[in-house]
Phi, psi and omega in degrees: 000321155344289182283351156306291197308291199289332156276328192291305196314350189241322149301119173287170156090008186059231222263345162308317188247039166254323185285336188299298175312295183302307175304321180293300195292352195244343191069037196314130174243100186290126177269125169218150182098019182238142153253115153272142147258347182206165178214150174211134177234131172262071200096230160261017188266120164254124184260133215204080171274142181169237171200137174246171166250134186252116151281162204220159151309104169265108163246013164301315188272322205048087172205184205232131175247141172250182191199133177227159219231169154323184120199171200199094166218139182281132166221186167262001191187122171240142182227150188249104179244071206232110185329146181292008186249338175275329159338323189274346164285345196268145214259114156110314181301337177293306185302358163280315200298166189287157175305302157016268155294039160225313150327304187294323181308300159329305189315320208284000000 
């Protein structure tokens, strides 16, 4: 709510063009096609396992197959677009959320 407050009086477009906003000033490069299983954060290091999807040309079928591979990568900033249910899976990630929202999650 915090970033609500402080952004909506200056943003048109509601709480959309605040996330806009926020992605265009930080230069956001979107992943899509990742399973996180953990987070470890280091310092000022965020550590991030998991698995991506890579797409590939099968061009014997000419159809597009994907293939997925591990990965382990360090960043300085991570944003989380993860169904609210699945939280709870990811090894390291609970300990950001509020008791609240760890609550409400429990639940489900």
């Amino acid at each position: 709510e915090g970033l609500w407050e402080h952004h909506a009086p200056t943003t048109p477009g509601g709480l959309r063009g605040v996330l806009c906003r926020l992605l265009e000033t930080a230069r956001v490069k979107p992943c899509f096609g990742v399973r996180v299983d953990g987070v470890v954060v280091r310092g000022e290091e965020v550590h991030v396992k998991g698995t991506a999807r890579k797409s590939c040309a099968n061009a014997d079928v000419g159809t597009t197959v994907s293939q997925f591979s591990e990965f382990l990568e360090v960043y300085d900033c991570v944003v989380f677009c993860i169904p609210a249910p699945d939280v709870l899976e990811i090894k390291g990630l609970q300990k950001y959320l509020s008791s609240e929202s760890l609550h409400v999650l429990k639940k489900r």
